[in-house]
LUMMIFI-605181 format. One record per residue: residue in three letters; z, y, x of N, C-alpha, C in turn; chain; residue number from 1. Coordinates in Angstrom, 3 decimals. Atoms other than C-alpha are relative to their C-alpha. Last residue first. Layout:
N
type_nZ_nY_nX_caZ_caY_caX_cZ_cY_cX_mol_seq
ala_Z_Y_X_Z_Y_X_Z_Y_X_A_NUM .
...
! end
This chain:
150
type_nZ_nY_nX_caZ_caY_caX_cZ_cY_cX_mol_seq
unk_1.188_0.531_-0.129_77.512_59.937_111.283_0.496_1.159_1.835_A_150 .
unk_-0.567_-0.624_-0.964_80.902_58.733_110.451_-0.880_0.588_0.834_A_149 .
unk_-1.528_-0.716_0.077_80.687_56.874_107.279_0.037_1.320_0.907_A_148 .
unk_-0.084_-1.130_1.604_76.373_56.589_107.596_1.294_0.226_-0.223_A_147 .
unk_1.394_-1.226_-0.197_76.483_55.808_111.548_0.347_0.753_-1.442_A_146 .
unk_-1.079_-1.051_-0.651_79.615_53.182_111.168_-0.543_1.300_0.457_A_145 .
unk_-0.823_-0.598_0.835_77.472_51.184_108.683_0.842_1.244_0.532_A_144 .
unk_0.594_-0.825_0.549_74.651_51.124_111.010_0.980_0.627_-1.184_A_143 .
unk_0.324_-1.228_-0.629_76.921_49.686_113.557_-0.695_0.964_-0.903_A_142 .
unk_-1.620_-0.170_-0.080_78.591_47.074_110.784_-0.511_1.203_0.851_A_141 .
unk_-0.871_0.556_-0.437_74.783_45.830_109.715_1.233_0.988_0.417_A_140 .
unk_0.352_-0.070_-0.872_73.024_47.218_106.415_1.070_-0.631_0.957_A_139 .
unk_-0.957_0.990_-0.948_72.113_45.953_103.749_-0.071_0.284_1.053_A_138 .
unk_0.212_1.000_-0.276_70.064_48.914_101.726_0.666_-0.893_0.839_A_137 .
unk_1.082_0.043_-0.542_71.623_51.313_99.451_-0.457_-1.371_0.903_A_136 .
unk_-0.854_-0.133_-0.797_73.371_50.532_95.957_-1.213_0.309_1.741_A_135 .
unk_-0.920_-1.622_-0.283_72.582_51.421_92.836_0.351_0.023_1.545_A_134 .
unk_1.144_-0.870_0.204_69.845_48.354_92.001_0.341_1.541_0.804_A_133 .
unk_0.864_0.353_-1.350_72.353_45.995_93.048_-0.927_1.195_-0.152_A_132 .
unk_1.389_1.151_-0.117_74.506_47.466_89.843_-0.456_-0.434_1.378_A_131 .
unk_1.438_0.065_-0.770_77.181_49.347_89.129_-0.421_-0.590_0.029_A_130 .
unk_0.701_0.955_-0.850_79.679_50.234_86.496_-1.492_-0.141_0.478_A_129 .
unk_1.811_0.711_0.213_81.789_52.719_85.870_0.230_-1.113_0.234_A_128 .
unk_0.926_1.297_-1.333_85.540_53.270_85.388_-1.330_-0.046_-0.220_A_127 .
unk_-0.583_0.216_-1.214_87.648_56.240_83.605_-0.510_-0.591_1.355_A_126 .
unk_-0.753_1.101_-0.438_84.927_57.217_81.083_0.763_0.019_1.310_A_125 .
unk_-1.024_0.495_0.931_84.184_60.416_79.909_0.615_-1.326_0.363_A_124 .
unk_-1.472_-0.853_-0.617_82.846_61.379_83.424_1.036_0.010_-1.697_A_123 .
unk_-0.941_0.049_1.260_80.328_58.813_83.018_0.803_0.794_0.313_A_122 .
unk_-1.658_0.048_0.380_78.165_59.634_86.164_0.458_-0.183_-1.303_A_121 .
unk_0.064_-1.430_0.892_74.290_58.777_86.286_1.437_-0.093_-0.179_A_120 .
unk_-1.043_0.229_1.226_74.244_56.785_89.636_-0.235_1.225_-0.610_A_119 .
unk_0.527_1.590_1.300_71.122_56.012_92.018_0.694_0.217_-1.104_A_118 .
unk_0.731_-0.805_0.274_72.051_59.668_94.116_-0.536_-1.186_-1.040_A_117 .
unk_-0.385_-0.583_0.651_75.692_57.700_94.726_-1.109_0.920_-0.735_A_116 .
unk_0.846_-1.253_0.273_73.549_55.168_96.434_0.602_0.802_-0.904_A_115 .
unk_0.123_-0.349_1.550_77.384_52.630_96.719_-1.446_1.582_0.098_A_114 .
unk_-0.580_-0.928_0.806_77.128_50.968_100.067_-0.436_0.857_-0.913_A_113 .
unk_0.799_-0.793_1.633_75.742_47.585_100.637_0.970_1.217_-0.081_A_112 .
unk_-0.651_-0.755_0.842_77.551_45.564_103.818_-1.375_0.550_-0.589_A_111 .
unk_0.570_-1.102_0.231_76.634_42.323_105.402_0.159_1.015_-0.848_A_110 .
unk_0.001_-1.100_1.669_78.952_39.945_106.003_-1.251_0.956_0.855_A_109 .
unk_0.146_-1.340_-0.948_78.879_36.617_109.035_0.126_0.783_-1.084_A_108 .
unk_0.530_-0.136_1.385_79.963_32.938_108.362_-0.169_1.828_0.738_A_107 .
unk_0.044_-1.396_-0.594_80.351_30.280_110.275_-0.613_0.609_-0.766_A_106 .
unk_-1.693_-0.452_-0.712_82.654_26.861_108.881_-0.739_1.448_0.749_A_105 .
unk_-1.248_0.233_0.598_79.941_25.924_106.206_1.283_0.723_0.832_A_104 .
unk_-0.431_1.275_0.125_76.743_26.888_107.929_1.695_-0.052_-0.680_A_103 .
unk_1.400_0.150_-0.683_75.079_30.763_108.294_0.127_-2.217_-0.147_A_102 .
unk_-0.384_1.734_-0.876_77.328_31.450_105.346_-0.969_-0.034_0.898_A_101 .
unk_1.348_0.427_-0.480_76.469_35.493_104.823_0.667_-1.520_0.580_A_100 .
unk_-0.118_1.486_-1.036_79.110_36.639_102.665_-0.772_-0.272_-0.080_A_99 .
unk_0.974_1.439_0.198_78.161_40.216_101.208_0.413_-0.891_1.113_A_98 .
unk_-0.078_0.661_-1.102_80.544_43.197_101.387_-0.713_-0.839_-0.729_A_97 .
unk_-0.552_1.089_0.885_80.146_46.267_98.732_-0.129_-0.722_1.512_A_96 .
unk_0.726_0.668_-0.998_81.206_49.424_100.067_0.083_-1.076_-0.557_A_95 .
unk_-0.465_1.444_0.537_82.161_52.153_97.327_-0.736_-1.055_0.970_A_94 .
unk_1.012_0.670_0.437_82.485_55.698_98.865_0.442_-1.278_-0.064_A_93 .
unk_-0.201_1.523_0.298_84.820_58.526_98.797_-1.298_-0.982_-0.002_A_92 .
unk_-0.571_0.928_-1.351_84.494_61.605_100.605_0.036_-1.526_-0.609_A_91 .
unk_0.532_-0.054_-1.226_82.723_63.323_98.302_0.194_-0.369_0.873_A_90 .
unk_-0.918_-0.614_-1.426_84.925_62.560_95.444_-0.899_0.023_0.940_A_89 .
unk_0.109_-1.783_0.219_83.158_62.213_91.794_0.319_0.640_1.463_A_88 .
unk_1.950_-0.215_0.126_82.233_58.311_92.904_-0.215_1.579_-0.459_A_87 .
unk_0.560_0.287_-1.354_86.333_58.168_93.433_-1.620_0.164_0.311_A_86 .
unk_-0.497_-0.976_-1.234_87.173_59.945_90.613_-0.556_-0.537_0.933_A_85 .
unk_0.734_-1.166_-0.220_84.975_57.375_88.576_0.353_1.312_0.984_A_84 .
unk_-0.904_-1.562_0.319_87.223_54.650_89.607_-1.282_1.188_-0.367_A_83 .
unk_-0.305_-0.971_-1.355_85.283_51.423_90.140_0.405_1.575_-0.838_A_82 .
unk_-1.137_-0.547_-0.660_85.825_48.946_87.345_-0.060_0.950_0.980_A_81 .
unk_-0.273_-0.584_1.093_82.547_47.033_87.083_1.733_0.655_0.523_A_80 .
unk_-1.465_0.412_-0.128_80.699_45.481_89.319_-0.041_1.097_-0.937_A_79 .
unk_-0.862_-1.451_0.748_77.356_43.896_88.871_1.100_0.178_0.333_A_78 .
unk_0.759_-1.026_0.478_74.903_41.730_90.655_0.553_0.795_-0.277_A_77 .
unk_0.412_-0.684_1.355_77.497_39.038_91.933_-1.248_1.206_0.435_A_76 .
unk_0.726_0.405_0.693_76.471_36.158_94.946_-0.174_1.529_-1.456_A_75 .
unk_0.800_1.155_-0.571_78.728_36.021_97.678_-1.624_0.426_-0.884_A_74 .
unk_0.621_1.053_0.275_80.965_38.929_97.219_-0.880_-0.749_0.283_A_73 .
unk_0.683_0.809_-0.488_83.350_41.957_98.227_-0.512_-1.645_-0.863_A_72 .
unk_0.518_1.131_1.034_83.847_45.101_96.672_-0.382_-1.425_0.834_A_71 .
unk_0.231_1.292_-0.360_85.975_47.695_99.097_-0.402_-1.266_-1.499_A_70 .
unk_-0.383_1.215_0.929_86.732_50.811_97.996_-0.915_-0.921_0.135_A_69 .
unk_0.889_0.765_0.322_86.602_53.599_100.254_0.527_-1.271_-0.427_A_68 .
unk_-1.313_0.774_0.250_88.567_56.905_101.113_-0.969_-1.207_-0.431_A_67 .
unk_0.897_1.058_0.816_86.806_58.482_103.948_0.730_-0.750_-0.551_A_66 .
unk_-0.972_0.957_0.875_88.756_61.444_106.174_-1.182_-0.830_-1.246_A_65 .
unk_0.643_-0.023_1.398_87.013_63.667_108.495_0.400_-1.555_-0.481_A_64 .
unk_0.081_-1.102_0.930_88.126_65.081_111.387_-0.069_-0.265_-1.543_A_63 .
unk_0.474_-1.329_-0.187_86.304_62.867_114.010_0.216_1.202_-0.928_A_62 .
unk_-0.191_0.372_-1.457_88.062_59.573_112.377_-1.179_1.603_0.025_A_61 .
unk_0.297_-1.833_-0.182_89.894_59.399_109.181_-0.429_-0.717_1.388_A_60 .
unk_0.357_0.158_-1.186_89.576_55.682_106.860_0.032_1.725_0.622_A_59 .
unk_0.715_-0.940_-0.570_91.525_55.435_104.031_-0.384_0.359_1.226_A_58 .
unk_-0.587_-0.095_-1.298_91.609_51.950_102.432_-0.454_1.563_0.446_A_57 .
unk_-0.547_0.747_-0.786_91.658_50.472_99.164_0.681_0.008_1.460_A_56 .
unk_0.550_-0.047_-1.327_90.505_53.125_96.873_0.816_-1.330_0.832_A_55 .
unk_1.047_-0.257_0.220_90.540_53.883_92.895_-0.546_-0.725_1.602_A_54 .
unk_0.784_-1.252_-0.765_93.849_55.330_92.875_-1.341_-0.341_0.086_A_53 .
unk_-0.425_-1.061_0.674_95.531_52.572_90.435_-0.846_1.146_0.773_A_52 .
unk_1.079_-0.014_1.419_93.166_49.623_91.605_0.516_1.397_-0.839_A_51 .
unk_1.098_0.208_-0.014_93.806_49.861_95.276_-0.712_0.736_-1.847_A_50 .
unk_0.152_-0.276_1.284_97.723_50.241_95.130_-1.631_0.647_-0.589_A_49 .
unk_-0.040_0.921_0.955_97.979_48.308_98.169_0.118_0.462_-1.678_A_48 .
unk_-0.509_-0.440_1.411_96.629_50.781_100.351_0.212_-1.139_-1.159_A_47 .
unk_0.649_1.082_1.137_95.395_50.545_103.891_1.403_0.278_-1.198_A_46 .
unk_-0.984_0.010_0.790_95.264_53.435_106.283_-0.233_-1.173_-0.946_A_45 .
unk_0.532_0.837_1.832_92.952_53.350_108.949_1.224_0.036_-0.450_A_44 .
unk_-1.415_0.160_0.604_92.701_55.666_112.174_0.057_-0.789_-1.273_A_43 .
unk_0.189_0.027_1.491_89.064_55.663_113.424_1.999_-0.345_0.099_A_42 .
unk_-1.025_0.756_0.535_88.473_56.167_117.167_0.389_0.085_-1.838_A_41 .
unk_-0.484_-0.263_1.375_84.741_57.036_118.277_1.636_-0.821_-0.212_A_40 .
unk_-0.895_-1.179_-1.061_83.162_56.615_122.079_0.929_0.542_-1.354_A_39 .
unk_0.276_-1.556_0.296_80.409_54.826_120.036_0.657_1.434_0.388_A_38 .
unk_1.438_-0.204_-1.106_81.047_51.758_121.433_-0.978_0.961_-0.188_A_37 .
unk_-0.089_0.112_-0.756_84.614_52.206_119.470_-1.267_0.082_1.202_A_36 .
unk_-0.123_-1.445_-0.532_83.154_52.962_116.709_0.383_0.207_0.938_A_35 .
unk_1.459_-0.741_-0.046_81.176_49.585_116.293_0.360_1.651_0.329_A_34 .
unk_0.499_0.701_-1.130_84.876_47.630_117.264_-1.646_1.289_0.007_A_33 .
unk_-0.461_-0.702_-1.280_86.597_50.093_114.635_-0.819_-0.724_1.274_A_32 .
unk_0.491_-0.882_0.053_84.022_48.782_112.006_0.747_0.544_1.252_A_31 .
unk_1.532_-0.108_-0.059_84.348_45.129_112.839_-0.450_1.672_0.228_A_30 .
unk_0.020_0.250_-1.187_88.124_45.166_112.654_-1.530_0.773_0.644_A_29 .
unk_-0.775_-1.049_-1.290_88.441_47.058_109.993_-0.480_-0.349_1.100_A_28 .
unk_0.987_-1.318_0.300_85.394_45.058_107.816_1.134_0.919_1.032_A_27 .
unk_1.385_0.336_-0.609_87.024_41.536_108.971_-0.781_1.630_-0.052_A_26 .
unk_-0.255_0.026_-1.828_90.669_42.749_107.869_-1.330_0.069_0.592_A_25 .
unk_-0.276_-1.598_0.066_88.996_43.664_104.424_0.155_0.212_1.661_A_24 .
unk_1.294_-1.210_-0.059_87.086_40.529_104.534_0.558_1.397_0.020_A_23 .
unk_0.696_0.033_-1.275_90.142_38.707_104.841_-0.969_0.709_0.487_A_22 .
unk_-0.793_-0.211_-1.029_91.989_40.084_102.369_-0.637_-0.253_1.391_A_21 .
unk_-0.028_-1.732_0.089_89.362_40.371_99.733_0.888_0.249_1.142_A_20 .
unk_1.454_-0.698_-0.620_88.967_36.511_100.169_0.007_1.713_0.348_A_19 .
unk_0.206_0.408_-1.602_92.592_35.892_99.842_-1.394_0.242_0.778_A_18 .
unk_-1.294_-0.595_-0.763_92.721_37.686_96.716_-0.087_-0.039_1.351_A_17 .
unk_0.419_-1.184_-0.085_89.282_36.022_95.535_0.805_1.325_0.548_A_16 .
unk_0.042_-0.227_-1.516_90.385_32.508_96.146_-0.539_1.794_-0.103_A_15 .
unk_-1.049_1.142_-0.675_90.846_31.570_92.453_0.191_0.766_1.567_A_14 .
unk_-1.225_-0.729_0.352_88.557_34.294_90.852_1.237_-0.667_0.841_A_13 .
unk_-1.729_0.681_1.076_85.829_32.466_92.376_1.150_0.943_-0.177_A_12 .
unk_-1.394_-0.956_-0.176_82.231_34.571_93.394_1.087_-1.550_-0.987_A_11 .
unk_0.076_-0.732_0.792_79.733_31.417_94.065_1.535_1.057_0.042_A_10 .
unk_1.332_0.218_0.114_78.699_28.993_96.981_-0.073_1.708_-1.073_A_9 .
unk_0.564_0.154_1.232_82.936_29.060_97.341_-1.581_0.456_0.392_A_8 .
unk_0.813_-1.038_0.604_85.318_30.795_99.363_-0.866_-0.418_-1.164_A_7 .
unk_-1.881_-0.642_0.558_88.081_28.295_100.721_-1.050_1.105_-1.203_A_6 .
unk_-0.742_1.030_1.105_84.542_25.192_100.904_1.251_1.287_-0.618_A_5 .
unk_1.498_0.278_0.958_82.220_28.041_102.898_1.228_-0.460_-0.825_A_4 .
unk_0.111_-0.958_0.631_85.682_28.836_105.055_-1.295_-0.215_-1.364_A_3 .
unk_0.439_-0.745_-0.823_86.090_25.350_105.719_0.004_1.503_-0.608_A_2 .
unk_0.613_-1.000_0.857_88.697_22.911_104.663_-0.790_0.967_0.883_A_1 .
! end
């Protein structure tokens, strides 16, 4: 089996647990490695009660605490479900992950995080939803660790 074949061409509900797991590890790793060569240490917290608070993981590093919710996919346009508290919170932001297959068994992400100045808030509703349209542009794991932690 390869990663391409465990993951899928398209989002699968099937493997989507295990996907979110890996890619979560993959996005720690990755991001402490880019803060690291930045003379930067990041402390991480991870959170298995994701969907009740809104957040997955809290990241603190120079002072300043980031709670962020992790979307990852191949292929969707929309998500749905994200906490409005969390898009009301100034510290919080929504990171989406993109699988980049370069061939079946190597595979690389690119992140999207949530243009909070793109969104009109629901604050009657509990959860939005976003779009591609909302989000800013793909960027790689150093540039990500610039806009969290600038």
């Amino acid at each position: 089996m390869t990663l391409q074949s465990m993951f899928g061409l398209k989002d699968s509900y099937k493997e989507s647990t295990y996907r979110e797991s890996v890619t979560t590890f993959k996005f720690i790793a990755e991001l402490m490695e880019a803060l690291a060569n930045r003379n930067k240490k990041v402390d991480v917290l991870m959170t298995k009660s994701g969907d009740k608070f809104g957040y997955d993981v809290v990241l603190h590093c120079d002072g300043q605490s980031k709670y962020i919710q992790l979307k990852t996919t191949v292929n969707t346009k929309v998500w749905s479900n994200i906490h409005t508290s969390l898009i009301n919170n100034p510290h919080g932001e929504i990171i989406i992950i993109y699988l980049v297959f370069s061939n079946p068994t190597k595979w690389d992400v690119k992140y999207r995080p949530l243009d909070k100045s793109k969104l009109t808030i629901d604050n009657t509703k509990q959860r939005q939803k976003i779009d591609k349209s909302m989000l800013h542009k793909q960027m790689n794991v150093f540039a990500l660790s610039k806009y969290l932690f600038p």
